[in-house]
N, C-alpha and C positions, 0 to 999 in steps of 0.2 A: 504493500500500500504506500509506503516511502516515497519508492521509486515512482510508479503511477502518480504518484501529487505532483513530484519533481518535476516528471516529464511534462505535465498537465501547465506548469506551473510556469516553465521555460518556455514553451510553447507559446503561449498567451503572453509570458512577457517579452517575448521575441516579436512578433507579429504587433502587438501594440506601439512598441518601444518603432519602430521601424514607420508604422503608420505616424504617429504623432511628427514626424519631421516634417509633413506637410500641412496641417491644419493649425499648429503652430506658427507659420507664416502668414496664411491665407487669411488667419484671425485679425492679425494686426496689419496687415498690406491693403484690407480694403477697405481704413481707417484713413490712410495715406492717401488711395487713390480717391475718396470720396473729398478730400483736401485738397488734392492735385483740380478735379473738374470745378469744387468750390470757388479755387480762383480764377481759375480761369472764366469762369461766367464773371467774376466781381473784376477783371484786367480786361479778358478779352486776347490777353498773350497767351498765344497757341505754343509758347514753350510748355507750361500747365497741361494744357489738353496732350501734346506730342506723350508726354510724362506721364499723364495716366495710363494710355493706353499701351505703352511699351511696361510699368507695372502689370497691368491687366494682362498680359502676354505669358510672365512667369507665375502670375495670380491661377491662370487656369491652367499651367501644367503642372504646378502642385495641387491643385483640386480636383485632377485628373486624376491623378496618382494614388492621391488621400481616398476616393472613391474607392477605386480600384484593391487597395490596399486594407482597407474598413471594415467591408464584405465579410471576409475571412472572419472578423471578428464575432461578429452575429454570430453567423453559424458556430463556432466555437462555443458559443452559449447555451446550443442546444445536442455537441457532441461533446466535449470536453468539460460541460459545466453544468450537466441536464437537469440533474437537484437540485443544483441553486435556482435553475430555471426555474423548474417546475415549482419548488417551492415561494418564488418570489416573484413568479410573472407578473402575479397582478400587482403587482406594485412596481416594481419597477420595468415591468412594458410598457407602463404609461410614460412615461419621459422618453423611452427611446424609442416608441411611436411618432411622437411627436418630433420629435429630431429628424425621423427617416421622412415623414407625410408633409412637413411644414417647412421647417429650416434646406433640407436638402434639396425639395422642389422650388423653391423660392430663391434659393442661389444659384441653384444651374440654370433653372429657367431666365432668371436677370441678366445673369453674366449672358450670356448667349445674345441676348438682346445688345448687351453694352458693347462686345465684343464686334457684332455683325451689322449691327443695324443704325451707327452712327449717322452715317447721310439721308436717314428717313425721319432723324426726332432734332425736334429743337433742341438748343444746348441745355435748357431746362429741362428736357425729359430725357436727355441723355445724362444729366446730371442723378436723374431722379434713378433711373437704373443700376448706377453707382452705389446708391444709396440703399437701395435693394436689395443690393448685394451684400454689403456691409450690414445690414437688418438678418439677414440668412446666417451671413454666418458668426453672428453677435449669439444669436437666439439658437443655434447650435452646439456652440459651447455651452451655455446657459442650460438647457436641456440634458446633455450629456453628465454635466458636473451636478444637475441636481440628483440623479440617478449615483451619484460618485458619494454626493454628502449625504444619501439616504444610509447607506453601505458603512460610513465614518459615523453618522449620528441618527439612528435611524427614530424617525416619527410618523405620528398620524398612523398606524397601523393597528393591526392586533393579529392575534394567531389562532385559524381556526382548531376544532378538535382533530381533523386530519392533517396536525402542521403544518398548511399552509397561511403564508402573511398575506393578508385581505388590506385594501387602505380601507378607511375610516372617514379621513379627512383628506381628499385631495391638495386641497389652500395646503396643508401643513408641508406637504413637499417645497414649495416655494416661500414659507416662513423658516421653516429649518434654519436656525442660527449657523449652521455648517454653510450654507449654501454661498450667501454673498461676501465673504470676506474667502471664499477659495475661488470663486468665479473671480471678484474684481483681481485678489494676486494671481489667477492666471490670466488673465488677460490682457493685465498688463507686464506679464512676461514673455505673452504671445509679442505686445509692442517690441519691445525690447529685441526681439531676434528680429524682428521688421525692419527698425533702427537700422540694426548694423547689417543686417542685408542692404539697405539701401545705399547706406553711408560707402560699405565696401565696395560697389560698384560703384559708387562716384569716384571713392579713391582711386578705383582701376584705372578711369576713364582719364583724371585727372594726370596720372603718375605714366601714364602711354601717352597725353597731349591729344585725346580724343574727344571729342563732344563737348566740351569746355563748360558751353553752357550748360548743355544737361547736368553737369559732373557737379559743377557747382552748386545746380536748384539740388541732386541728390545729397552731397555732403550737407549744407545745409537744414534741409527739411528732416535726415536722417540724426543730425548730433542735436536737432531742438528734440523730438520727439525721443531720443534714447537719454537725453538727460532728463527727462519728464519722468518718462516711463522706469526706467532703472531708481531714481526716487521715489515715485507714488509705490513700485514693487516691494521695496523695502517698509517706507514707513507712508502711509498708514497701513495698508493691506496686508505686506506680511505680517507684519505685530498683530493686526485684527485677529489672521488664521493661528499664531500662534497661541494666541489667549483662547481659542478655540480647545486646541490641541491640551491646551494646560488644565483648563475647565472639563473636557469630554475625556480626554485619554493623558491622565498624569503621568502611567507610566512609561508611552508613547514619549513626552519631552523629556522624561528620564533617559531614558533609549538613548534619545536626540543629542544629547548632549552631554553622554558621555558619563553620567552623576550614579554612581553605582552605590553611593552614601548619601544617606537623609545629613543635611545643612541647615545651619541657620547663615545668612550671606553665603550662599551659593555661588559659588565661580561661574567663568565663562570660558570653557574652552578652545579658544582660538588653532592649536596644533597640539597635538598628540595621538595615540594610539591605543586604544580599549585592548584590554590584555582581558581575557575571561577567564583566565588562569587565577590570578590574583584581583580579578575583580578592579581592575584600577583602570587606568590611563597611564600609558609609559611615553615619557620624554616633554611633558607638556609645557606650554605655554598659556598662560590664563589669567584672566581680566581677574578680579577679586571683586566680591560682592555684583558682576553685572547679570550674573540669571536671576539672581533674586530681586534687581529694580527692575528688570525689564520684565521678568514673568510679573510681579506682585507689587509692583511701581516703590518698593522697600527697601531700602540696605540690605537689611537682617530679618528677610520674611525667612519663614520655614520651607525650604523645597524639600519635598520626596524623594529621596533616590529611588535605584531597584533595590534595596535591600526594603522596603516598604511595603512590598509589593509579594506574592507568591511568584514564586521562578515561570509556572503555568502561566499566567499571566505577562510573561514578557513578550516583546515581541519576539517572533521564531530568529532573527539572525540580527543580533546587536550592533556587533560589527560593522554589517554592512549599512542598517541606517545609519548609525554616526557618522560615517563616510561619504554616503548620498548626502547628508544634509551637511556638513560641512563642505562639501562640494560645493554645493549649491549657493549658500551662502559666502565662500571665500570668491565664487566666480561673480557675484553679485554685487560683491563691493568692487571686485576690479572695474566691472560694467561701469561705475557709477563714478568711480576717479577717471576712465580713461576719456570717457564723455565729458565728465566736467572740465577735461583738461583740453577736449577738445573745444568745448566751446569757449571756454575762455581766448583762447586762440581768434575761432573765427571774431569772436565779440572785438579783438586786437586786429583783425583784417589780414591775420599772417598763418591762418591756417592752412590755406591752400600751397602758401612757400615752403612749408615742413614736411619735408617727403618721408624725416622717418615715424612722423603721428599717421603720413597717408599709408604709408606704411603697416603700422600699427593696427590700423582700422582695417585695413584689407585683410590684414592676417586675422581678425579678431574674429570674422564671421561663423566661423562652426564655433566656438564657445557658447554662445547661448543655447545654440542645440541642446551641447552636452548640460548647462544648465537647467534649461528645462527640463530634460528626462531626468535630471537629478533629483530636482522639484518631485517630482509626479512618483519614482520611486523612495525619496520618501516619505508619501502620502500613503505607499502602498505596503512597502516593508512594514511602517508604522502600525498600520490597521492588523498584519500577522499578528498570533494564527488566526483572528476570524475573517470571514468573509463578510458577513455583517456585524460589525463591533459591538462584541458583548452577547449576540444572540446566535448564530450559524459560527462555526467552526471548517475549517477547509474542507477535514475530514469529513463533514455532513452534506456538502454541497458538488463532490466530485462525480464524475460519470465511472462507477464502478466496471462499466462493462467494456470500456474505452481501455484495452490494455498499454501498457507502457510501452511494451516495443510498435505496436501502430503508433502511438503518440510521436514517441523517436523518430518512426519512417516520417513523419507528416513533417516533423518540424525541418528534417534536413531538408525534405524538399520546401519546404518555404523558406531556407534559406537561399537552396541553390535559388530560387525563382525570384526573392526577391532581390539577391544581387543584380540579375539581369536586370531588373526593373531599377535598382539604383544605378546601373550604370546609364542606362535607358535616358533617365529625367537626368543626371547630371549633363550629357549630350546633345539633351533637350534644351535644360538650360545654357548650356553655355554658347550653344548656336542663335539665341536670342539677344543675350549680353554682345556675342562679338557682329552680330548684326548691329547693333542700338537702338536707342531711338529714331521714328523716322524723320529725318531732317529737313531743319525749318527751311523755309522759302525766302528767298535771296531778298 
C-alpha cells in the first residue's frame, strides 16, 4: 500500500507540477495585456495595441498547453483518486464544474475572438475581449483554489451515514476564511512570473538592439508591475495565508519553519537544515524573537513546536516542507530586491545603460516558476497525511485497484510525453519572441 500511495502520489504530483507552468503565466499576462489595449484606447499609440497582441500570441500557446496538459488531471480523479472522488464529489464537483462550464469557455471563446477578429470590432470591443479574457481566467483560478481551501479548511459540509460529504451550504465554499488570502497570494504570484517574463524579453530585445521600442514599453510595464506584485505577495497576502496556516494547521507552521521545540520568542529560521535524527536544525542562521511577532504580532508569544503535537499528526515528510517553503520565501525576497533595484534604476533613467541588471533580469525568468511550484508544494506537503485536513487520510481516498506498477507505466509515459510537449511550446515560444512584435508603420 506504500508503494501504491507513492506511485499515486508522484504521478499526480508530476502531471500537476508540469501543468501549472502554464496557467501561472496566463493568470497574470492577461492583467498586462488588458493594460497594454487600456492605453492604447486612452493614446491611440499603436505601440500598446502592436504589444498586446504579440503578449496575446504567447498568452495562447500557454493556454494551449495548460489545456492540453489539465485533462490528464480530471481523469486522475476518477482513476488514481476514485475514493476521494467518490466520497467528495458532491462537494467539490461543484467548483471544478464550474471552472471547466464557465471560466474555461469564457476564455477560449474571448481569446479566439481577441486573437482573430481585431479588424471587425471597435477598439472598445476589442478592448472588451481583453477583458474577457482576463475575467476567465481570474475566475479560474478562483474556482480551482476554492476547491484547494475546501481540502486545507474544509466547510459548509457534513457526512452522510454512507461516508459521503454532502454541502450544506454552498455560500460557505466562497466565505471559507482559506479561500481569499490563498487566491489573492496566488495571484499575485501568478503576476510576478508575468513581470519577469515580460521584463526578460525586453531585456532580450534590449541587450540584441532589437525593437527598442517595444523593449522598452516591456522593461518598463514588467519592473512597475513585478515590484507591485512581489510586494503585495509578501505583505499583505502572504502574512494573511500564513495567519491562516497558524490558526487552521499549527503544526503545518511548525513543519514550516523548522520549530521542533515549543518557545516562548520563537526564532526565524533564515538557513539551516532539519536533522530528524536529533530533532533540531543543523548549521543555522536565525532572526530571534521574528516567528513569534510575525505569527502572534508579540516578542515573546508562545509558539508550538512539533514536540506539541502527536508524531501522527505531522506532516508525512518534514524535511521537504521546510525546504519548499524556504524556497519559496528566500526566492521571494530576491524577486523583490532585484525589482526594487531595478526600478530604482529606471526611476534614474539609467536602467536600460546596465547591461549586467539586463542581464540579470533575463536570466531571472525561470525562478519564479521554481517559486511558485515551491509555493503550491508547500500548501500540499503541509496538508500530509490528509487529503482533506483533519477528516480523509491518503490512505482512505486512494484507488485501491489502480496497482503500483500500472501507476509507474503511466507516469513514465507522461513523462516521456510531456517532454515532447515541453520541448514543443519552448519552440513555440521562442519562434514568437525571435519573430517580435509586429512592426510599427514608418
Amino acid at each position: 500500500m506504500e508503494d501504491l500511495i507513492l506511485y499515486h502520489r508522484l504521478q499526480f504530483a508530476f502531471t500537476i507540477s508540469f501543468h501549472y507552468l502554464f496557467p501561472q503565466l496566463t493568470m497574470g499576462l492577461s492583467a498586462l495585456i488588458v493594460w497594454f489595449k487600456w492605453r492604447y484606447i486612452r493614446t491611440g499609440d499603436e505601440l500598446y495595441n502592436r504589444s498586446s497582441l504579440f503578449w496575446a500570441k504567447i498568452f495562447a500557446v500557454n493556454f494551449v498547453l495548460g489545456v492540453v496538459t489539465g485533462i490528464p488531471m480530471e481523469f486522475q480523479f476518477g482513476t488514481n483518486w476514485a475514493k476521494f472522488s467518490e466520497l467528495t464529489g458532491n462537494v467539490i464537483g461543484q467548483t471544478l464544474a464550474m471552472e471547466g462550464m464557465f471560466s474555461f469557455f469564457l476564455e477560449s471563446t474571448f481569446l479566439g475572438l481577441f486573437l482573430f477578429a481585431e479588424k471587425k470590432m471597435s477598439k472598445k470591443l476589442h478592448f472588451l475581449m481583453a477583458l474577457m479574457v482576463f475575467t476567465g481566467t481570474q475566475a479560474s483560478g478562483l474556482f480551482i483554489i476554492a476547491t484547494h481551501s475546501w481540502m486545507q479548511h474544509p466547510v459548509g459540509y457534513e457526512i452522510l451515514e454512507n461516508g459521503k460529504y454532502v454541502l450544506n451550504n454552498f455560500a460557505a465554499l466562497f466565505y471559507n476564511s482559506w479561500l481569499w488570502p490563498s487566491y489573492l497570494h496566488n495571484q499575485m504570484a501568478s503576476m510576478v512570473t508575468s513581470a519577469f517574463v515580460m521584463t526578460g524579453v525586453g531585456a532580450f530585445y534590449m541587450l540584441n538592439k532589437k525593437n527598442r521600442d517595444f523593449a522598452g514599453l516591456f522593461i518598463k510595464t514588467g519592473v512597475v508591475a513585478g515590484v507591485i506584485s512581489s510586494t503585495l505577495v509578501i505583505v499583505p497576502f502572504g502574512d494573511m495565508l500564513a495567519q491562516q496556516v497558524a490558526t487552521h494547521q499549527p503544526v503545518t507552521l511548525s513543519a514550516m519553519e523548522g520549530l521542533f521545540k515549543t518557545q516562548e520568542g520563537a526564532p526565524m529560521v533564515l538557513i539551516g537544515q532539519p536533522n530528524m535524527q536529533t530533532r533540531s536544525i543543523d548549521n543555522k542562521i536565525e532572526v530571534p524573537y521574528a516567528l513569534s511577532l510575525l505569527t502572534y504580532k508579540r516578542w515573546n508569544a508562545h509558539v508550538k513546536g512539533l514536540d506539541a503535537y502527536d508524531e501522527n499528526l505531522w506532516p508525512t515528510n518534514v524535511p521537504a516542507l521546510y525546504y519548499a517553503y524556504h524556497m519559496m520565501v528566500g526566492l521571494g525576497t530576491l524577486f523583490l530586491a532585484l525589482m526594487g533595484l531595478s526600478a530604482f534604476f529606471l526611476w534614474k533613467k539609467k536602467l536600460f545603460e546596465k547591461r549586467w541588471i539586463l542581464w540579470a533580469l533575463l536570466l531571472a525568468i525561470p525562478f519564479p516558476y521554481i517559486a511558485n511550484l515551491a509555493g503550491w508544494y508547500t500548501a500540499e506537503l503541509g496538508r500530509q497525511p490528509w487529503l482533506v485536513y483533519g477528516l480523509m487520510r491518503m490512505v482512505d481516498g486512494v484507488s485501491a485497484t489502480v496497482s503500483a506498477g500500472n501507476t509507474l507505466f503511466t507516469l513514465l509515459g507522461f513523462i516521456g510525453l510531456y517532454f515532447l510537449l515541453g520541448v514543443l511550446f519552448l519552440l513555440l515560444v521562442g519562434k514568437v519572441i525571435k519573430e517580435g512584435p509586429a512592426p510599427l508603420k514608418a
